[in-house]
Phi, psi and omega in degrees: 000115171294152184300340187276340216282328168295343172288307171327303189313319176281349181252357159291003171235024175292148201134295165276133159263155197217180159244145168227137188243144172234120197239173206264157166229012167323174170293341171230102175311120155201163196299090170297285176200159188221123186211162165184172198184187174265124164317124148269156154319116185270201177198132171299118179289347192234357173061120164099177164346149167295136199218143151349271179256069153294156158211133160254145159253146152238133177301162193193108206259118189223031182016089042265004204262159161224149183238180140208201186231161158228136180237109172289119173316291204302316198253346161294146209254330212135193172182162141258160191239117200267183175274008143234042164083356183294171182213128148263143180216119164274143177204103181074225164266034189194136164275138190241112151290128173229102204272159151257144195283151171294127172275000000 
């Protein structure tokens, strides 16, 4: 999966409420952090045409609190697109699951 194809994925689930799970991607994998909320609409960090190191954030509304995420050009590794629209994306050193939650 190319990074625009992982970005489709990721804005196609603005919206959604999802989990995100975030690991570690070492030789011993482990559980960094998990949080989740509804996908908001995000934003391009670099403004203008897409460049070599975009990032985009998208937001994550988990009321009263908001987080978001980020997926970076320059440090995506890759990614899968699972058959219910959930996404693992490696970045850099850590795998990010951003599964959908059942409504």
């Amino acid at each position: 999966m190319t990074f625009d194809d992982a970005l489709t994925g990721l804005l196609a689930l603005v919206g959604r409420r999802v989990d995100v799970h975030v690991v570690s991607a070492g030789e011993s994998p482990y559980l960094v952090a998990t949080f989740g909320g509804v996908l908001r609409a995000g934003h391009s960090m670099t403004g203008g045409e897409p460049t070599e190191n975009e990032s985009i954030f998208v937001r994550i509304d988990a009321e009263p609190e908001t987080g978001s995420i980020s997926l970076n050009r320059e440090v995506y590794r890759g990614g899968i697109s699972h058959e219910d629209g959930s996404l693992t994306l490696q970045l850099g050193g850590v795998e990010m699951l951003i599964a959908v939650r059942g409504e």
